[in-house]
C-alpha positions in Angstrom: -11.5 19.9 -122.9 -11.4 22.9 -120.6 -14.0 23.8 -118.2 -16.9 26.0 -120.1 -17.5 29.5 -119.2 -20.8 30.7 -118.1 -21.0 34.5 -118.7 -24.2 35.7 -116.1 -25.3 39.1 -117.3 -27.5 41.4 -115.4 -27.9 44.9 -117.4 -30.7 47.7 -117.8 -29.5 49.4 -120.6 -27.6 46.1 -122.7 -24.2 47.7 -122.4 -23.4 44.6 -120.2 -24.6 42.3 -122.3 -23.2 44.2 -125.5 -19.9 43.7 -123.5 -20.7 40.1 -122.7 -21.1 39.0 -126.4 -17.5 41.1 -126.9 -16.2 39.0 -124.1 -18.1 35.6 -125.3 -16.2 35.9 -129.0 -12.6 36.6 -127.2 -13.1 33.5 -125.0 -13.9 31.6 -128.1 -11.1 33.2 -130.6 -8.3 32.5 -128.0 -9.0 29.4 -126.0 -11.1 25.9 -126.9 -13.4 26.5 -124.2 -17.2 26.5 -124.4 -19.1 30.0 -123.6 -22.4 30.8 -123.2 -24.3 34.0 -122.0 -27.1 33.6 -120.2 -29.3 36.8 -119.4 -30.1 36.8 -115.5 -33.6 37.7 -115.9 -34.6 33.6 -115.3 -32.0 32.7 -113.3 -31.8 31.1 -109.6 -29.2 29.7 -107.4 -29.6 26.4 -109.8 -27.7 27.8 -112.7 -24.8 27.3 -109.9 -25.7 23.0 -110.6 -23.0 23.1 -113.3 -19.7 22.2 -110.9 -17.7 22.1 -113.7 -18.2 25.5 -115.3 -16.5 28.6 -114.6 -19.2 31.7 -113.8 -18.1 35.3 -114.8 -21.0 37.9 -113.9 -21.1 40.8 -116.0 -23.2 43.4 -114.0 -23.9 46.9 -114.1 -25.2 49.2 -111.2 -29.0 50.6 -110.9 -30.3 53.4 -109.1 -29.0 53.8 -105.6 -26.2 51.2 -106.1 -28.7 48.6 -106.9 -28.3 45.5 -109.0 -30.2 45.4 -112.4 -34.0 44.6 -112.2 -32.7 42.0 -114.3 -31.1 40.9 -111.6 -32.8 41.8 -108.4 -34.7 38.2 -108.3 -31.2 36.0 -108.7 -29.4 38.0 -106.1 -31.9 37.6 -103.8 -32.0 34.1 -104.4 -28.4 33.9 -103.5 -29.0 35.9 -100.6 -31.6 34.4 -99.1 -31.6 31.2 -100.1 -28.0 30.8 -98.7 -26.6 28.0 -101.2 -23.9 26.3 -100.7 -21.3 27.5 -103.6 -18.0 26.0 -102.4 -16.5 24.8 -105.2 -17.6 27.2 -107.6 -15.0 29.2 -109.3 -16.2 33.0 -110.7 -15.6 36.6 -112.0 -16.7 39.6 -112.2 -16.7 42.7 -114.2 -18.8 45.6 -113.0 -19.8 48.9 -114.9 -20.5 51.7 -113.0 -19.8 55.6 -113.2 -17.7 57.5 -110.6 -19.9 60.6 -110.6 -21.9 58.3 -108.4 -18.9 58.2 -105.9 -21.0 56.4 -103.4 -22.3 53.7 -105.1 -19.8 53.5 -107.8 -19.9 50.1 -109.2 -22.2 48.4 -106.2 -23.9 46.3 -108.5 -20.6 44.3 -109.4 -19.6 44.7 -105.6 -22.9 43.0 -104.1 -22.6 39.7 -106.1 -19.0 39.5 -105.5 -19.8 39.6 -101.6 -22.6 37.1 -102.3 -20.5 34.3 -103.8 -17.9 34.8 -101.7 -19.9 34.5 -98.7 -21.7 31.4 -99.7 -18.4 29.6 -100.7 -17.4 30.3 -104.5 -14.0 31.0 -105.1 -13.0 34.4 -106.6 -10.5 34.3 -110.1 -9.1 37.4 -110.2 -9.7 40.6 -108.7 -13.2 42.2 -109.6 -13.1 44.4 -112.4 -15.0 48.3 -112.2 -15.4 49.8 -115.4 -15.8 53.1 -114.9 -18.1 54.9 -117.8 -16.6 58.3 -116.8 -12.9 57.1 -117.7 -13.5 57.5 -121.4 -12.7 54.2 -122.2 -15.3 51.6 -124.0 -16.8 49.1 -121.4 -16.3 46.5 -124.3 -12.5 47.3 -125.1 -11.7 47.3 -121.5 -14.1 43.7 -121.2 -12.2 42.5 -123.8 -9.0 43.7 -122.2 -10.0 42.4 -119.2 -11.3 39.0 -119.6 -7.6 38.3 -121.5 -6.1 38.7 -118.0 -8.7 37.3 -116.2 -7.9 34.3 -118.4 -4.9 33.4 -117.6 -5.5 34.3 -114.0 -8.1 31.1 -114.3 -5.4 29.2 -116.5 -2.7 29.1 -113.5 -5.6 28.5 -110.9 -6.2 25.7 -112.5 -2.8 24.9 -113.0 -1.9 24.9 -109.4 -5.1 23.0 -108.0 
């Protein structure tokens, strides 16, 4: 059985999580992996107990290039609680708008900085959905998460 995918959501509005569950039902009609969403409202750097899974975080950006409240309390976790994440493999796919040219797509940026710099290794380069392209953050999840598939496939592949 392949390695389950963990799809950790942090949204504001539910357009991440609305991409998530788009996600979540391609994962399941293409592969014979296991998927589940999980909301980051709850979540600490435990959820990361799970060596086996694969984490994709599906984020978009707040304010002033801020995670979601949703999210504020698991990145800082990860922050300061410093875990040690080597050995965890992850994604991530960021929603953002350009109009915001400085902080266009932080939220995705910040928790790909975070894992990398407690040890998780990256699949894939991070994705940044721009909502001032014109194209649906869920057809271009769905787009996305196809490649990022078979960028996990061959990872896996060649370890």
């Amino acid at each position: 059985m392949a390695d389950p995918i963990k799809i950790l959501v942090g949204t504001m509005t539910g357009t991440a999580e609305m991409v998530a569950e788009d996600m979540q039902a391609a994962i399941e009609a293409e592969t014979e992996r296991e998927t589940e969403i999980l909301l980051m409202d709850d979540l600490d750097e435990t959820v990361f107990d799970d060596v086996e899974a694969v984490y994709l975080i599906v984020t978009s950006t707040y304010g002033q290039g801020d995670v979601p409240d949703n999210a504020l309390d698991f990145y800082e976790a990860l922050e300061e609680k410093a875990p040690d994440l080597s050995g965890i493999r992850f994604g991530v796919f960021g929603l953002g708008d350009s109009t915001y040219a400085d902080t266009f797509n932080h939220g995705g940026k910040r928790f790909e900085k975070v894992l990398r710099e407690r040890g998780a290794r990256q699949i894939g380069e991070r994705f940044a959905h721009n909502a001032s392209g014109g194209d649906l953050p869920e057809d271009a999840g769905v787009e996305w998460v196809r490649q990022w598939l078979g960028e996990l496939n061959r990872s896996q592949e060649a370890a």
